[in-house]
C-alpha positions as CSV (number, residue, x, y, z in Angstrom):
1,X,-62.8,-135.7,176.0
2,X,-61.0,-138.8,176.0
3,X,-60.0,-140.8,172.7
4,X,-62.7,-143.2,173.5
5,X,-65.6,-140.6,174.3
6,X,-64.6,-139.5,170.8
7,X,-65.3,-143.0,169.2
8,X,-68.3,-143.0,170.7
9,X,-69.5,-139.9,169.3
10,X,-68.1,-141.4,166.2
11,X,-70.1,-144.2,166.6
12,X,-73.3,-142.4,166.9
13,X,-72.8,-140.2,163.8
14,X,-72.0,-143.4,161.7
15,X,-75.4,-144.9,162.9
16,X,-77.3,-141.3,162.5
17,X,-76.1,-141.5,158.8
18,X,-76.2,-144.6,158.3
19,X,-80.4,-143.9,158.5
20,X,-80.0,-140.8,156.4
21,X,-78.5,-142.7,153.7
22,X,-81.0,-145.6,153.6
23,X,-84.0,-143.2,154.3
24,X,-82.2,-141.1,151.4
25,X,-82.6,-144.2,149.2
26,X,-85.7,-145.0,149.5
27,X,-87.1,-141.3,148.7
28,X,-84.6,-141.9,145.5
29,X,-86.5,-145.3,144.9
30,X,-90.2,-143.7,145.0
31,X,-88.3,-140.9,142.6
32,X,-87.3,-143.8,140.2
33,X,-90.9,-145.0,140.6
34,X,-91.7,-142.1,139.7
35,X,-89.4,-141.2,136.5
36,X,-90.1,-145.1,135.0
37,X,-94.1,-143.7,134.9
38,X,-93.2,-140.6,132.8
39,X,-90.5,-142.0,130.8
40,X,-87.8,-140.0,132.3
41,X,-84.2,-140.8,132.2
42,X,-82.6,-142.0,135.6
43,X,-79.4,-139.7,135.3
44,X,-80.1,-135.9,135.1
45,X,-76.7,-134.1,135.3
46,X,-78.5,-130.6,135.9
47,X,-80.3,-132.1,139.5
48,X,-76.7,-133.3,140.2
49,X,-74.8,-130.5,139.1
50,X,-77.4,-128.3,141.8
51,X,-77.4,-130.5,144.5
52,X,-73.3,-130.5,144.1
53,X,-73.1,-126.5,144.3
54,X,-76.0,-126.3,147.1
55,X,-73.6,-128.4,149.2
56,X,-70.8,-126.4,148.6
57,X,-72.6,-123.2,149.2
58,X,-73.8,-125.0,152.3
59,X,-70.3,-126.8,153.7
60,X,-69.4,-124.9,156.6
61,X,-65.8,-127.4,156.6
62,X,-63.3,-128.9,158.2
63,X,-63.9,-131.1,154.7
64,X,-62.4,-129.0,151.6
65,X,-65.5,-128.7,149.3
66,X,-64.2,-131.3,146.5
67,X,-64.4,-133.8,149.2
68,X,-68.0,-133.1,149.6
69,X,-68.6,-133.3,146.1
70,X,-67.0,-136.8,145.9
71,X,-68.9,-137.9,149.2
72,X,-72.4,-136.7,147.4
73,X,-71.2,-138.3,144.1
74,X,-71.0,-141.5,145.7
75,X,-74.6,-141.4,147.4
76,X,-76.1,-140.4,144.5
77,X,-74.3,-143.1,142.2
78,X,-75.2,-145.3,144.7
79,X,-79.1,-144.1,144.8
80,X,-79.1,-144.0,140.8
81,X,-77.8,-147.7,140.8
82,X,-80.7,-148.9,143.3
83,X,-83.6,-147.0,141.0
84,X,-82.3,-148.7,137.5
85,X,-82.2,-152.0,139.5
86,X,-85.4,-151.6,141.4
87,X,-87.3,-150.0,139.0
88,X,-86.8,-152.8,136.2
89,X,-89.5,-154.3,137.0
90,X,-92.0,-152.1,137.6
């Protein structure tokens, strides 16, 4: 494979999760829905703390499992931001 067959690949990837991450959000918005209706707090450190060790029990590599955790507490910052914003106004 050449350095630009590589990019391409690349390229792909970024758009495949580039629709993860916005389908992710939206299944995080109808949870925020969701938790505004039953009074429930956005953050829950436990659901984190789970998903965190899932993906480390799960991380096959090259990334060191730290670097997964800070890639997955970035999405889900980034999720819990768009529920308390969206979900004002419900």
């Amino acid at each position: 494979m050449t350095i630009d067959d590589i990019r391409i690949e690349i390229d792909r990837l970024d758009h495949e999760l580039l629709k993860i991450f916005n389908e992710r959000a939206g299944l995080a918005l109808k949870i925020g829905e969701i938790k505004k209706e039953l009074g429930l707090p956005v953050y829950d450190p436990q659901r984190e703390k789970r998903i965190f060790d899932k993906m480390r029990g799960a991380n096959p590599g090259p990334l060191e499992n730290e670097a997964i955790v800070r890639l997955f507490e970035r999405v889900i910052d980034e999720s819990r931001h768009l529920e308390r914003v969206r979900t004002k106004g419900i």
